[in-house]
C-alpha positions as protocol buffer text, in pm:
chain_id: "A"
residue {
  index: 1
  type: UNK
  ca { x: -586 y: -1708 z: 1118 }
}
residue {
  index: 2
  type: UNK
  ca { x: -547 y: -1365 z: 1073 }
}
residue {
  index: 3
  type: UNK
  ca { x: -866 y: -1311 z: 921 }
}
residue {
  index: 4
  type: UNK
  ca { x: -1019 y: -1472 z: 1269 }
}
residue {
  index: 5
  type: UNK
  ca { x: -801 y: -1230 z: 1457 }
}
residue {
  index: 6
  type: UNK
  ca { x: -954 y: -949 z: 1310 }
}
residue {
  index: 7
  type: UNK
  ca { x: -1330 y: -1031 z: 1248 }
}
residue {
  index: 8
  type: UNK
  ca { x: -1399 y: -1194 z: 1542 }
}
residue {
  index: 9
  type: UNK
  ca { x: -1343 y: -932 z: 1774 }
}
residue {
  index: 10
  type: UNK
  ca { x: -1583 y: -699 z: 1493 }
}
residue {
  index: 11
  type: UNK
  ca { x: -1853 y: -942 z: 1509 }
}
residue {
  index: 12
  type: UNK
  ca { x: -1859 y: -875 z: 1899 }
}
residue {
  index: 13
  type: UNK
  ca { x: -1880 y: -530 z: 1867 }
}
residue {
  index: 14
  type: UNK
  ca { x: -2132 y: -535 z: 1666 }
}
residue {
  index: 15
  type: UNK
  ca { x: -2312 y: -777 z: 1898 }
}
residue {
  index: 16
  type: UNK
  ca { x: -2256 y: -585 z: 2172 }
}
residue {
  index: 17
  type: UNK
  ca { x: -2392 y: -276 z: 1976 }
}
residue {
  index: 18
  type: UNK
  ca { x: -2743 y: -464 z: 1976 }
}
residue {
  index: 19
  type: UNK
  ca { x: -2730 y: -505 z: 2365 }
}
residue {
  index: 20
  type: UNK
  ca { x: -2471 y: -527 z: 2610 }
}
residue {
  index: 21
  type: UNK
  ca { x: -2556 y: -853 z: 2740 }
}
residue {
  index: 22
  type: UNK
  ca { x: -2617 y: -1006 z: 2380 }
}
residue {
  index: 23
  type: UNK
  ca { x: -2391 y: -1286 z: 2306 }
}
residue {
  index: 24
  type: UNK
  ca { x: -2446 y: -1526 z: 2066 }
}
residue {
  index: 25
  type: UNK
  ca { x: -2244 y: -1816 z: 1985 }
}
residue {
  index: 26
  type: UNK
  ca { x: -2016 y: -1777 z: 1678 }
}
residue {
  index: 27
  type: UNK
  ca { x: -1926 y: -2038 z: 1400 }
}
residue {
  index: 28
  type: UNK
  ca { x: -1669 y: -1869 z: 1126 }
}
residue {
  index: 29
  type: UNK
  ca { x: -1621 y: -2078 z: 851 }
}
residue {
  index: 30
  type: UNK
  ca { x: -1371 y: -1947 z: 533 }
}
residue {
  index: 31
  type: UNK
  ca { x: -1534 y: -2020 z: 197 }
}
residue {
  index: 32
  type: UNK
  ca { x: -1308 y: -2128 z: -98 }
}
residue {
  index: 33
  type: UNK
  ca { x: -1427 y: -2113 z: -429 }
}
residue {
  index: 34
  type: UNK
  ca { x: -1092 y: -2110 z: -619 }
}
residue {
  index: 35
  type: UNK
  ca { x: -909 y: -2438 z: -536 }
}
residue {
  index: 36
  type: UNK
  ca { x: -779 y: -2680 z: -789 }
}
residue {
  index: 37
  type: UNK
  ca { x: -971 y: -2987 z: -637 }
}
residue {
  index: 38
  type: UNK
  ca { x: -1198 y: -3189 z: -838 }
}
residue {
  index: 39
  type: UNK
  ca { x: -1415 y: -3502 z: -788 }
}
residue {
  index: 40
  type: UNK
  ca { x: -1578 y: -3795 z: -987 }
}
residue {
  index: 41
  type: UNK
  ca { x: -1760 y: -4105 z: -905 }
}
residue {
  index: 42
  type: UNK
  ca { x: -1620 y: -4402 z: -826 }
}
residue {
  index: 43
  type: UNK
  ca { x: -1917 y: -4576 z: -985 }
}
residue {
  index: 44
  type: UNK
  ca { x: -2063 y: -4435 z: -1347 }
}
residue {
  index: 45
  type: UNK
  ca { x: -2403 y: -4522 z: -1178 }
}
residue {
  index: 46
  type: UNK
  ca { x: -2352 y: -4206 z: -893 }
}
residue {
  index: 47
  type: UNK
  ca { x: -2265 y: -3967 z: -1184 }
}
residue {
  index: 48
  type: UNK
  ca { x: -2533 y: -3702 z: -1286 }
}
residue {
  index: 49
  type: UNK
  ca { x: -2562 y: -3543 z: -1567 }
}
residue {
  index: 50
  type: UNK
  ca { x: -2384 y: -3509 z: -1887 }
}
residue {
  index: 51
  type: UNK
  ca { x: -2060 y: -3438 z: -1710 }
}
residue {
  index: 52
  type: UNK
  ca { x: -2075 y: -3754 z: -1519 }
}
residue {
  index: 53
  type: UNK
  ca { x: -2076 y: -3521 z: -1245 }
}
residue {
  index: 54
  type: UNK
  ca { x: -2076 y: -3595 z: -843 }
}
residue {
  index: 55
  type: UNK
  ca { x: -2458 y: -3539 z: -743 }
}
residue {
  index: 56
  type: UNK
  ca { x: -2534 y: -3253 z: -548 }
}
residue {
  index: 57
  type: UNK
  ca { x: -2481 y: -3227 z: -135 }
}
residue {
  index: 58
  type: UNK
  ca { x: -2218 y: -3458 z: -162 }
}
residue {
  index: 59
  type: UNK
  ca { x: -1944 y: -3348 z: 107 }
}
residue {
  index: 60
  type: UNK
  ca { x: -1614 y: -3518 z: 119 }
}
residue {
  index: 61
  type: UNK
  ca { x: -1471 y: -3458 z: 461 }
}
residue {
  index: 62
  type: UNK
  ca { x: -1215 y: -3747 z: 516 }
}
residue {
  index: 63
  type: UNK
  ca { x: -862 y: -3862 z: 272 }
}
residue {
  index: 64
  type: UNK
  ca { x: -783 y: -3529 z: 95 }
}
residue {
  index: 65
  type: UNK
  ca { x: -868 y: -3277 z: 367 }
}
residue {
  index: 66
  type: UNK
  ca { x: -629 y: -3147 z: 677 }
}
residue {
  index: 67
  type: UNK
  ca { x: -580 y: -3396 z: 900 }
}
residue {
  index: 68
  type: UNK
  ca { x: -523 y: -3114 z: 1162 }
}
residue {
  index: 69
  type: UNK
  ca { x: -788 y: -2891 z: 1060 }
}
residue {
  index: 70
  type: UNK
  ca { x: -1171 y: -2874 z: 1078 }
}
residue {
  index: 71
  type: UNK
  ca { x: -1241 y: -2855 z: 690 }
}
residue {
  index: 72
  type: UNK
  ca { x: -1435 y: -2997 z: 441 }
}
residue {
  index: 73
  type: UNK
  ca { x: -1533 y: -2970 z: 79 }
}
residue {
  index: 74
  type: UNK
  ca { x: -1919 y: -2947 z: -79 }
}
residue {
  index: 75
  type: UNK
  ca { x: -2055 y: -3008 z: -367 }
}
residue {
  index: 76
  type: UNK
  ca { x: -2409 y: -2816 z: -367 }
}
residue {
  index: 77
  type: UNK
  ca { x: -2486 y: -2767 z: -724 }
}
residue {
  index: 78
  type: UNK
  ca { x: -2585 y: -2938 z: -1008 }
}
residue {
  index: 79
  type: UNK
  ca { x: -2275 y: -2947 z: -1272 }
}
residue {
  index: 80
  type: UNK
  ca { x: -2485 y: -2784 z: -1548 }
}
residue {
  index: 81
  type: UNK
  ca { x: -2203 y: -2777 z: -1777 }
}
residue {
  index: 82
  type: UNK
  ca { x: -1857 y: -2948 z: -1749 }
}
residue {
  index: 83
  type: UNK
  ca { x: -1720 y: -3050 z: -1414 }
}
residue {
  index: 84
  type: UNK
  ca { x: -1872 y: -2928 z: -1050 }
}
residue {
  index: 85
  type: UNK
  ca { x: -1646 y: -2755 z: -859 }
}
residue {
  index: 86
  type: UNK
  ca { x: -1702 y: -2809 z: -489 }
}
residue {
  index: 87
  type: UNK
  ca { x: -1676 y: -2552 z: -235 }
}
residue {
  index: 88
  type: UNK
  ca { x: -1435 y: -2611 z: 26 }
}
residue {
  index: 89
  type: UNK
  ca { x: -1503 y: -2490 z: 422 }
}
residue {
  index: 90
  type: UNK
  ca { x: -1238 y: -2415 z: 681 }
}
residue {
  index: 91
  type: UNK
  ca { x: -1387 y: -2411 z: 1000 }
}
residue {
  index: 92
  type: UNK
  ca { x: -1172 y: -2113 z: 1201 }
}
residue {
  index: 93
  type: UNK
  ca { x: -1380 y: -2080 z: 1519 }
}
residue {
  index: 94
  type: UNK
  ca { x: -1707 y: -2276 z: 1682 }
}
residue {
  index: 95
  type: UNK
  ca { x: -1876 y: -2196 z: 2026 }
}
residue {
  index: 96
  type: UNK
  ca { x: -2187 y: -2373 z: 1902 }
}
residue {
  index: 97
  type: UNK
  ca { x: -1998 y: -2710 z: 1918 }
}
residue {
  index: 98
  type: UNK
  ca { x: -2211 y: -2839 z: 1635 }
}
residue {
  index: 99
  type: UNK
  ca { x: -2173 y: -3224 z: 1489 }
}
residue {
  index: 100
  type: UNK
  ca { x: -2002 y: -3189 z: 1176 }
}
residue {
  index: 101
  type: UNK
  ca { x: -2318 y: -3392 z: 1017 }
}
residue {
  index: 102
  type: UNK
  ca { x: -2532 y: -3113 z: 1129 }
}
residue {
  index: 103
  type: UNK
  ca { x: -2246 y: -2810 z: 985 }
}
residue {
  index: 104
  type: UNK
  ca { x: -2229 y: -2946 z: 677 }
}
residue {
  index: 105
  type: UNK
  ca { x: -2603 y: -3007 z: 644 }
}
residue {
  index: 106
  type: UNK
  ca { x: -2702 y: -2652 z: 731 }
}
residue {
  index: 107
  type: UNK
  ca { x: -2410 y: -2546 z: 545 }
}
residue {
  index: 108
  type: UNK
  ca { x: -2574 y: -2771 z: 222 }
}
residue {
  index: 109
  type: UNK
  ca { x: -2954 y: -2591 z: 282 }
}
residue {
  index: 110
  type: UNK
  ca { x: -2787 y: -2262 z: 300 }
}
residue {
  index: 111
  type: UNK
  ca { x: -2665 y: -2264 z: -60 }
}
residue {
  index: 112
  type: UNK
  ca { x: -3076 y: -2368 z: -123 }
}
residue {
  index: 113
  type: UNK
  ca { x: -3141 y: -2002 z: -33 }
}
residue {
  index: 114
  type: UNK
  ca { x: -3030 y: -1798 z: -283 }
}
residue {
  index: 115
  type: UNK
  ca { x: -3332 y: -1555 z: -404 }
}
residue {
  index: 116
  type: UNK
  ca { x: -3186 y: -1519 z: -815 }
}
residue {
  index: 117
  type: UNK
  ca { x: -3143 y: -1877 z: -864 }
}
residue {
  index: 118
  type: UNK
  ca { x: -3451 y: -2133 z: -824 }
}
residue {
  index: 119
  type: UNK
  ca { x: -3167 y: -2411 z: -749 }
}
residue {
  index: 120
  type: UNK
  ca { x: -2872 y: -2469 z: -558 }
}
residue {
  index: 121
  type: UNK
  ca { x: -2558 y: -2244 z: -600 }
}
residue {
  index: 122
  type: UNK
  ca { x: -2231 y: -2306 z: -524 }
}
residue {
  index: 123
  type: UNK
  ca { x: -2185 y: -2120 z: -195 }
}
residue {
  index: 124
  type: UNK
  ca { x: -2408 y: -2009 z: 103 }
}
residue {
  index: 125
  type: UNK
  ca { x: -2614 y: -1776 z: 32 }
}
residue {
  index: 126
  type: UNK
  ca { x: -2571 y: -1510 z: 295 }
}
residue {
  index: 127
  type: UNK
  ca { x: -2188 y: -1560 z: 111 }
}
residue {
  index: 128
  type: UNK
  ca { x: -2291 y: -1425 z: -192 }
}
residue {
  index: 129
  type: UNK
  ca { x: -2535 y: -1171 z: -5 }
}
residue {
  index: 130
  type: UNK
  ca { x: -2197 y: -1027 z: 148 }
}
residue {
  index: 131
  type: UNK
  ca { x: -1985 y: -1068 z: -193 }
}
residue {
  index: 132
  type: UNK
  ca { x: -2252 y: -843 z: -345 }
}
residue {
  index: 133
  type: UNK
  ca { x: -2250 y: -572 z: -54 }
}
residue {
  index: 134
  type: UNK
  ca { x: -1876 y: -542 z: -80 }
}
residue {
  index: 135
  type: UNK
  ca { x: -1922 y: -500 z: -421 }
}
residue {
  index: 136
  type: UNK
  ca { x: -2181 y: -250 z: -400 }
}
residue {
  index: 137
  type: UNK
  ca { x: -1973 y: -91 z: -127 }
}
residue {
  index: 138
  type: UNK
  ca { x: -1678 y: -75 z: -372 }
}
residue {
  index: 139
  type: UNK
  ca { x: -1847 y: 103 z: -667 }
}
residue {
  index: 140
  type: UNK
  ca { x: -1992 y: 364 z: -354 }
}
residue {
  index: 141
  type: UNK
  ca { x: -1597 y: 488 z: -253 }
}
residue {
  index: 142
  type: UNK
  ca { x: -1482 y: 484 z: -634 }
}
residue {
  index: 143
  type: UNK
  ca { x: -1753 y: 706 z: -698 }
}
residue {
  index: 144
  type: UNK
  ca { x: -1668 y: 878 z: -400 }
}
residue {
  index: 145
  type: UNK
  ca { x: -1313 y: 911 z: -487 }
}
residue {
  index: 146
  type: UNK
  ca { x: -1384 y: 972 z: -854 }
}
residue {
  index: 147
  type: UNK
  ca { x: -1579 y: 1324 z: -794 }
}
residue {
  index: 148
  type: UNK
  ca { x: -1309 y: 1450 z: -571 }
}
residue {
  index: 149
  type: UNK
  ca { x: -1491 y: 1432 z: -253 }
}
residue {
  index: 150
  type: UNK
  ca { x: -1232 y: 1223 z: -61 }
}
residue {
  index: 151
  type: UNK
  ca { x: -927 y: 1293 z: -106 }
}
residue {
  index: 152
  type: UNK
  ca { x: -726 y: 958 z: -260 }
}
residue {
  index: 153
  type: UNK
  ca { x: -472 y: 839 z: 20 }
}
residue {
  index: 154
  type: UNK
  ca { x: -74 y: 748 z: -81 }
}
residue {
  index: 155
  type: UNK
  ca { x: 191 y: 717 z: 133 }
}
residue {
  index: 156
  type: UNK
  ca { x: 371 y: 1025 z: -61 }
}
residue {
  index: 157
  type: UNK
  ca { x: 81 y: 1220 z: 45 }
}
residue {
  index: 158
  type: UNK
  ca { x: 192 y: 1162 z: 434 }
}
residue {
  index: 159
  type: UNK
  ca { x: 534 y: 1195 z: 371 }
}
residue {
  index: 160
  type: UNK
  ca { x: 486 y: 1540 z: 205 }
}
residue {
  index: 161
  type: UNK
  ca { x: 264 y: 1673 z: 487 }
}
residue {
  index: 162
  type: UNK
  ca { x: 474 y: 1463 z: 772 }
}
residue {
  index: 163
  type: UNK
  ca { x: 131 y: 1319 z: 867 }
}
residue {
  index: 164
  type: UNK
  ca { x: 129 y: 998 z: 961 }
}
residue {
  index: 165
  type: UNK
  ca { x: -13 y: 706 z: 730 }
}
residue {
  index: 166
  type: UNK
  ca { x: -242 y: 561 z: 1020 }
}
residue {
  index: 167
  type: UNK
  ca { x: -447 y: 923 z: 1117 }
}
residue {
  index: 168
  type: UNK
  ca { x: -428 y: 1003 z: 731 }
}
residue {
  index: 169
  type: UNK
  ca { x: -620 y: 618 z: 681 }
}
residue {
  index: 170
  type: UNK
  ca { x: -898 y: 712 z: 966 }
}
residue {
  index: 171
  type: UNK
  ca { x: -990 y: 1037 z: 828 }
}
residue {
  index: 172
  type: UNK
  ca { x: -1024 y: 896 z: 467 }
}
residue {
  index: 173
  type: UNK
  ca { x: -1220 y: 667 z: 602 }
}
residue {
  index: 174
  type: UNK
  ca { x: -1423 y: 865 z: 831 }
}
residue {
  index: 175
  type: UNK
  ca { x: -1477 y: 1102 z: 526 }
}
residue {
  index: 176
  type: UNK
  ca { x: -1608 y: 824 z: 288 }
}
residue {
  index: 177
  type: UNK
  ca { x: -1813 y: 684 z: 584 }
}
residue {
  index: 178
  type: UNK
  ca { x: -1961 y: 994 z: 605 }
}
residue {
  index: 179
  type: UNK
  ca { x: -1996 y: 1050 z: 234 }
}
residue {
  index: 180
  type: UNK
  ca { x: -2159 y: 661 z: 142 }
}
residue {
  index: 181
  type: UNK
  ca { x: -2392 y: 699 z: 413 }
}
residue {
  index: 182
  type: UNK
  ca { x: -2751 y: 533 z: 315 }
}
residue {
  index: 183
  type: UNK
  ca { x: -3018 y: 687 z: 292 }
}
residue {
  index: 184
  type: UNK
  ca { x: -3304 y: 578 z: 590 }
}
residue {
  index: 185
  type: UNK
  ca { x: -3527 y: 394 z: 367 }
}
residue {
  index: 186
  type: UNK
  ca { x: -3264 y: 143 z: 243 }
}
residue {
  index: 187
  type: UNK
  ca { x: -3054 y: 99 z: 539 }
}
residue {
  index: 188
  type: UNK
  ca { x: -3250 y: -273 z: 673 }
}
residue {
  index: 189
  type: UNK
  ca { x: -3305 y: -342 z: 331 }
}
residue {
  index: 190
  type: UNK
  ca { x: -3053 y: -547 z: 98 }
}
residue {
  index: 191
  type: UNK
  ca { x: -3083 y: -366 z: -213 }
}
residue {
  index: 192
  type: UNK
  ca { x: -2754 y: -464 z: -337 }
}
residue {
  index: 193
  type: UNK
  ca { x: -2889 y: -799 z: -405 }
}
């Protein structure tokens, strides 16, 4: 929850930023990839491929999930090679009051629109559009902090200059915001992917 605590009040911000009065309705969903659950079929018939594999879109949303929670697990790919590994969803926060038929099948054609793969992947694909801008993002500040433009923050740096570790945090990152700015031409377009 504390992930909901903190983004959700971002994603407003940023909403607001557009226009004052713009307020759209939120769904935040966690995506897990690393879990330990697995799935077969109950009948050999159901499996796919040379795994014996569950076929992809199924979603299994009742038995092993939270009885107190809004989460379910989906599998959206074809198991090319060994066991599928379904995705599971935690659904934080809704406004939209969507049927959970109509989450999870939105959720399914999501993962159907993923521009390097002509198939299905695993998760969403504005998921892996934000994996790979955080990734891009990271390679900008180590190259940033690599050439000695920023200097690197510790907390024996604060204690040394009796600044405190908060300001010394906003003008590192005010400095590397400044620094990894993008240049006009690729700022509404998603080069990193």
């Amino acid at each position: 929850m504390q992930v909901l605590e903190e983004e959700l009040p971002a994603l407003r911000r940023a909403c607001k930023s557009f226009a004052s009065n713009y307020r759209p309705l939120i769904t935040f969903i966690v995506v897990q990839k690393r879990h330990h659950a697995r799935f077969v079929c109950c009948h050999e018939a159901a499996a796919r491929g040379r795994g014996k594999n569950i076929p992809a879109g199924t979603v299994i949303d009742r038995v092993v999930t939270s009885p107190n929670e809004y989460d379910f697990f989906l599998c959206s790919h074809h198991g090319i090679q060994g066991t599928s590994r379904p995705t599971r969803y935690y659904v934080l926060f809704d406004e939209s009051n969507m049927d959970v038929n109509a989450m999870q099948s939105i959720t399914y054609y999501l993962c159907h629109l993923y521009g390097r793969c002509a198939r299905s992947v695993s998760i969403p694909a504005p998921v892996y559009f934000a994996d790979l801008a955080c990734a891009r993002a990271r390679y900008h500040i180590l190259a940033a902090l690599n050439s000695g433009l920023v200097e690197k923050f510790s907390d024996e740096d604060s204690k040394r200059t009796g600044s405190s570790s908060s300001s010394k945090a906003e003008s590192v990152k005010t400095e590397l915001a400044n620094i990894i700015a993008l240049h006009k031409r690729v700022k509404k377009v998603m080069y990193f992917a």
